[in-house]
N, C-alpha and C positions, 0 to 999 in steps of 0.2 A: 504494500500500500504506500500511496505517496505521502508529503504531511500534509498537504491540503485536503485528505480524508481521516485524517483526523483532527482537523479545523471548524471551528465556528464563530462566527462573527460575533464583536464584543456587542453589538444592537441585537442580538439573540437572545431568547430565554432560556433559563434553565431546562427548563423541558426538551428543547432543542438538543442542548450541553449533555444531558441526558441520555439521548440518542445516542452522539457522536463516540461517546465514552464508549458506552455497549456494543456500538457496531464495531469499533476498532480495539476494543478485546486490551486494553492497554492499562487501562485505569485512569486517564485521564484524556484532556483533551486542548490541544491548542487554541488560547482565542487569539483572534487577528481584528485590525484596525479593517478601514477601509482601502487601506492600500495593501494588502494583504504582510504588514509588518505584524512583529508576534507582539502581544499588548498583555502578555500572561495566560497561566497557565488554570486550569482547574481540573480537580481531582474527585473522581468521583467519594472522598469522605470529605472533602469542603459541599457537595452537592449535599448528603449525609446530614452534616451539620448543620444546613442551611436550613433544611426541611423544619431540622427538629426543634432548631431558633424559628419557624414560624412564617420562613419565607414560603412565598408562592413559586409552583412552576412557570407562571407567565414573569414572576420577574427575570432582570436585565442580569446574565450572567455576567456580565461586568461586574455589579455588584459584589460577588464573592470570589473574584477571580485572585488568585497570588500574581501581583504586578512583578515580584523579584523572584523567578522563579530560577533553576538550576539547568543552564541555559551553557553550549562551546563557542567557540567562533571555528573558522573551519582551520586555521594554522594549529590547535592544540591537536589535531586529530594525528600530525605528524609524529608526535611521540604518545601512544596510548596509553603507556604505563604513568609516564606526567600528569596528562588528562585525569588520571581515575584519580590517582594520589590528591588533585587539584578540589575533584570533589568531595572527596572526603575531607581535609581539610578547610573548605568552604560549610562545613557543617559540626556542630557541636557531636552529634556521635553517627557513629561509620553507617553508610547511605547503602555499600552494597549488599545486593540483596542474599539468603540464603542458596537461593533457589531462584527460574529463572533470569528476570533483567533490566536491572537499572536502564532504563529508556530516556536521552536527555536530548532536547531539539539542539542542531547546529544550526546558529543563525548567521548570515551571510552582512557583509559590511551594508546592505541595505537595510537591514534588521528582518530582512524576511527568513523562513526556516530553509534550509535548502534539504536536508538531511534529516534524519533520528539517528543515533550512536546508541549501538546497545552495551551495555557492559557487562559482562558475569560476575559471580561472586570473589573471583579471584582479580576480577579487573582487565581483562579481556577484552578487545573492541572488537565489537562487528558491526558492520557499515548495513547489515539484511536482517532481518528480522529472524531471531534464531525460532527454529520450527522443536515446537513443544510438542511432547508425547500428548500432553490433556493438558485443556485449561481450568478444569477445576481440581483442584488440589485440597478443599476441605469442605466436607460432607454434612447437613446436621439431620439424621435419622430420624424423625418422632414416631417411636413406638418400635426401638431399637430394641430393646428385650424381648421383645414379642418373639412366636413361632417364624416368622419371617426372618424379624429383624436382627433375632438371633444366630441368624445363620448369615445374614448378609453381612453384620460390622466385621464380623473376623476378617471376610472374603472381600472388604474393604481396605482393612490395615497391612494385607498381604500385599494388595495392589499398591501401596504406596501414601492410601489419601491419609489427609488426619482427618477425624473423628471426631463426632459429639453427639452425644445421644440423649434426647428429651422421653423421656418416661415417667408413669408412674408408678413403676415398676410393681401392681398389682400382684404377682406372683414373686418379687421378690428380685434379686441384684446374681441369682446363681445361673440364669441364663448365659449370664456376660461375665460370669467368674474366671475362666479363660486366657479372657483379654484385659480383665478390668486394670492390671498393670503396663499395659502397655501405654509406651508414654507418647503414642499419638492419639490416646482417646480418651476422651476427659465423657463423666457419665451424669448429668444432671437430674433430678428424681423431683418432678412436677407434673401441675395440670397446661396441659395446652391451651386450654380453653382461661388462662389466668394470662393475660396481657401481656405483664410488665416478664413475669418469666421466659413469655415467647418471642416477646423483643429484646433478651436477654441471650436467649439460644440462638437468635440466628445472626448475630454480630460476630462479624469476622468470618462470614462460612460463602463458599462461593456456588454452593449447590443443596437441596432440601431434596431428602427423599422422603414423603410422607405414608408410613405406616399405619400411625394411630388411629384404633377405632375401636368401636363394640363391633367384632365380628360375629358374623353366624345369623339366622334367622331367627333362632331360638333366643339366643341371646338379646339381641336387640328387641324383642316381644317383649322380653321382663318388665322394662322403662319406656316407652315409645320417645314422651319427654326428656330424658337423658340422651336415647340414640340421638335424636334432634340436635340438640346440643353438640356432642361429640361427633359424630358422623359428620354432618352439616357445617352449622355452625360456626363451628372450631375450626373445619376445614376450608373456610370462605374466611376468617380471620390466619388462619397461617399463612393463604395465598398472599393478602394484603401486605402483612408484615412482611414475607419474603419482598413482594415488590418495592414497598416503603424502602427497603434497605438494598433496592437494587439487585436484589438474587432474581439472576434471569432463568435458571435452571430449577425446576420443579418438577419432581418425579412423584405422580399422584396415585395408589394402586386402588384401584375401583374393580369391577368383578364382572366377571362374564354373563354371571348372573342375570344382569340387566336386559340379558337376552330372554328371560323369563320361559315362558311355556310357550312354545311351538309347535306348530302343528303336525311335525312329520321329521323327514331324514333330511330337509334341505340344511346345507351348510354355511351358516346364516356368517358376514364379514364385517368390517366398524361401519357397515353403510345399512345395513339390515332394520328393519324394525323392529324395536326393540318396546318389549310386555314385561317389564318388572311384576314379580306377584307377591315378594314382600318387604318390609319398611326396611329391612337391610338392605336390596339392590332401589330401593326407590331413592334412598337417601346419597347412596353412591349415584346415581344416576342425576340428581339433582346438584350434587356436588363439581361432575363431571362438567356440567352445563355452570355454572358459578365459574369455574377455572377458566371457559372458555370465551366465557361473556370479558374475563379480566385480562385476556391477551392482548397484548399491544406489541411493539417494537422493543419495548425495554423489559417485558415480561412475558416467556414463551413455555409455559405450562405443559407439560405431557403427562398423559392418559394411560395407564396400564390397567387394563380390562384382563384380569387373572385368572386364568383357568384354576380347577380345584385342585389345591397343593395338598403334597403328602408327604411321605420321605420324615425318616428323623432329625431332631433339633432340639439343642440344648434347651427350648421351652418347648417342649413336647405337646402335642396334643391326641387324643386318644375320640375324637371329636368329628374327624374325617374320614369319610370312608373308605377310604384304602386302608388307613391306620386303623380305624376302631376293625374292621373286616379283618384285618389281619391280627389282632389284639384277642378277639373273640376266638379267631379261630386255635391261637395259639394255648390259651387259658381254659377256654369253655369245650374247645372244638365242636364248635358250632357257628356259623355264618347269617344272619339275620336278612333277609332281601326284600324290602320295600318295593311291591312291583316288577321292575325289573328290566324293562324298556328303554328308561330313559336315559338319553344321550347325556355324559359329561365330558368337557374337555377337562386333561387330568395334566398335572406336572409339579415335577420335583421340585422340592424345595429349596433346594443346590442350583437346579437350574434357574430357577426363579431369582434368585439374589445376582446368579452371572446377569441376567436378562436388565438387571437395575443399573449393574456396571458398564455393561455396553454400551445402555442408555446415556450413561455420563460419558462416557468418552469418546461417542459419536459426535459428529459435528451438529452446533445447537441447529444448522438447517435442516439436519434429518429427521429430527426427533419434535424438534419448540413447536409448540401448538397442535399438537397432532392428538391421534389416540389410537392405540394400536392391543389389539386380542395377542393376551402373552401365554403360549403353551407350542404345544407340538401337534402337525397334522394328525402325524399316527399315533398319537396318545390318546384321541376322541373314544370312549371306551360307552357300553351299555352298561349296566349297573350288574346287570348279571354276568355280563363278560367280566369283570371286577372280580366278583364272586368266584366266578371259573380259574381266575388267574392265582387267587388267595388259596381253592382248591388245590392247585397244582403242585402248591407247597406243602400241603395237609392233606393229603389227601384222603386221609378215612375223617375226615369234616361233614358234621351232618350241615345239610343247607337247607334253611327254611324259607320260605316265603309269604308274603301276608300284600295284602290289598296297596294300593300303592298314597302313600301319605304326603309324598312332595309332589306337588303339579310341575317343579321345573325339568325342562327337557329339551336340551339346545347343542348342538352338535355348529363344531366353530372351527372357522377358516382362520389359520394365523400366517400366510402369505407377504401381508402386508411388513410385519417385523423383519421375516427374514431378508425382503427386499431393501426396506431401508437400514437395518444395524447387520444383518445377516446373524440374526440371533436364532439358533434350531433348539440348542436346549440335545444332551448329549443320556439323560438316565429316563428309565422304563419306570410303570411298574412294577415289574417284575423286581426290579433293582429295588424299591424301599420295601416291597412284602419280603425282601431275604433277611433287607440291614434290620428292619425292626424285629421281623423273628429273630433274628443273632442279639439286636437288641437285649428282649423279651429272655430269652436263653440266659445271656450275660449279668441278667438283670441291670441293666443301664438304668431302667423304668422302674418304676414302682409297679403295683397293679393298675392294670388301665382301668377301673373303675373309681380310682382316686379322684375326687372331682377337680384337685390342680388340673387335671388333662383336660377338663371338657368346659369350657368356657362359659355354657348357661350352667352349669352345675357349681362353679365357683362365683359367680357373680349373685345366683339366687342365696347362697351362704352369706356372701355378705348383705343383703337383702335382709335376710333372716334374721344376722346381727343386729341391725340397726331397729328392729322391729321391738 
């Protein structure tokens, strides 16, 4: 990019400043006079600041611009090692950065920018803009201990990012025991839905993956009112605050669910009509629609529509059917089948946390604004195909069956991900009915009728308590 795409004029608004920042991925942005001389600089934490003192986006980023900003002429560039030494001591404490690149305009004897110099942390000059593995580099999880999220932050800190994880940690901090010393991940224990904590967690973070919820249909049934809140709610406030602070990257998991009861075997795709049937995918589904309504230029929200996960994790659940099907069979040896028909898209719980990292590291044009169905073509299973598959592990398993109690039944095209991240998704499953039987065997678990495993069963306890 040249620098006059990362330029805005000082008669420009904030909001403009705004823009320029984001689209040139730098962190700040040159402002220029009318003769395109550089008249300073602004950063998107002077934008930050502004906001929070009260200013408007239509005012004059003049206004908050740094007139003395960290600026070469083009003759320093002749000795690089000079230059860097130069800026560092032009400042009270050392400017280079960890990681990535000190970025400084070279301004030409007319005062226009000719160049950017980037420098590394050793003080290295490059005249090109060094090509980053990813541009976000720190993650904040809401609902990082969860089933998901507990299997996604590990397979975050291996990747390199740092970490922060907003929870309330209802079942407790042993999800994330693991990791909890690693020192790229700091672990914060709140309500989301409490303001000042959530504009608390997401400072400093260049990416939000949103977890948190009342999951399950049962569960969310207990409170309608409370899912409202959490589900909704809270998730139309996170967007916000994410945007308020400039996070352009939002990773929202909403559920295939939202595909609801269909009428047959067609292979419905994110264009399909969609029959939510109850207050858990309504609430996703409304939430879906808030993200989308809040997209703009500087805010590029994406959609993961989740197929039904299984597979083991440090927060276990015994709740899902692959899981609980495999649980029963292995304890009771006996198999429970509601109906039997109906279509689920199914996927690992491993694959699912890769599916979030892709997300982050694909370019924000592939992914920002979009919504995309996250699972495997050939993982689309019948509820009795499930069944058969649990069988094949147990096989002297008695199998029952009883009239069918869930209406949903939706068989899904996920096409769309692998075109844009080329995201497939690598385990069966066959693969979590072995690991949770070896599980189950090993005792990892407790008994799966521990209500910690089942989500309305731990939630209606504490219900109970408070009664």
């Amino acid at each position: 990019m040249r620098p006059k795409d990362f330029a805005v004029g000082r008669d420009r608004s904030i909001g403009e400043a705004m823009r320029t920042i984001d689209r040139g991925a730098l962190g700040f942005a040159l402002v220029t006079d009318t003769d395109d001389r550089l008249a300073g600089v602004v950063t998107d934490g002077d934008v930050r600041r502004a906001l929070l003192g009260g200013a408007e986006l239509a005012s004059p980023v003049s206004a908050i611009m740094n007139t003395e900003p960290l600026t070469l002429g083009e003759d320093d560039l002749e000795d690089p090692v000079e230059a860097a030494a130069g800026l560092d001591a032009r400042h009270a404490r050392r400017r280079m950065p960890p990681h990535g690149a000190l970025v400084v305009p070279v301004v030409g004897p007319d005062g226009r920018v000719v160049r950017l110099a980037y420098f590394d942390r050793h003080g290295r000059l490059a005249l090109e803009r060094p090509r980053e593995a990813r541009a976000v580099r720190s993650v904040l999880v809401l609902g990082g201990a969860g089933y998901l999220g507990s299997v996604l932050v590990p397979r975050l800190l291996r990747n390199g990012y740092r970490v922060r994880v907003l929870d309330l940690m209802l079942f407790g901090r042993e999800p994330l025991a693991e990791v909890a010393d690693h020192p790229a991940l700091e672990i914060v224990q709140g309500d989301m839905r409490d303001l000042q904590v959530l504009v608390d967690a997401t400072k400093g973070m260049d990416a939000v993956v949103h977890l948190a919820a009342i999951v399950g249909d049962p569960a969310c049934a207990l409170d309608p009112e409370e899912t409202l809140e959490v589900n909704y709610l809270a998730t139309k406030m996170a967007a916000e605050v994410a945007k308020f602070q400039q996070i352009n990257r939002f990773v929202f998991a909403s559920t295939c669910s939202v595909y609801g009861a269909t009428g047959g075997d067609e292979v419905l795709d994110e264009e399909s009509r969609l029959n939510p049937v109850s207050l858990y995918a309504r609430m996703k589904l409304a939430s879906e629609r808030a993200l989308h309504e809040m997209a703009d230029e500087n805010f590029a929200p994406t959609v993961f529509r989740m197929a039904t996960l299984h597979g083991p994790s440090p927060r276990m659940r015994f709740d899902l059917v692959v899981n609980v099907m495999t649980a029963n069979a292995a304890e009771r040896g006996l198999i429970s089948v509601h109906g039997g028909d109906q279509w689920r898209p199914l996927l690992h719980v491993a694959d699912a946390a890769d599916a979030y990292i892709a997300a982050l590291q694909a370019p924000i044009e592939a992914v920002g604004g979009r919504t995309f169905n996250v699972g495997r073509d050939d993982e689309n299973h019948r509820i009795a195909d499930i069944a058969r598959i649990v069988q094949g592990r147990f096989p002297d398993v008695r199998v029952e069956t009883s009239e069918v109690e869930d209406r949903r039944n939706y068989r899904v095209s996920f096409a769309r991900i692998q075109d844009a991240i080329g995201f497939e998704g690598t385990q069966t499953v066959e693969d979590s009915v072995r690991e949770i039987a070896e599980g189950l065997r090993r005792q990892r678990f407790g008994p799966s009728q521990d209500i910690r495993y089942s989500n309305v069963a731990f939630l209606r306890s504490l219900v109970t308590e408070t009664e």
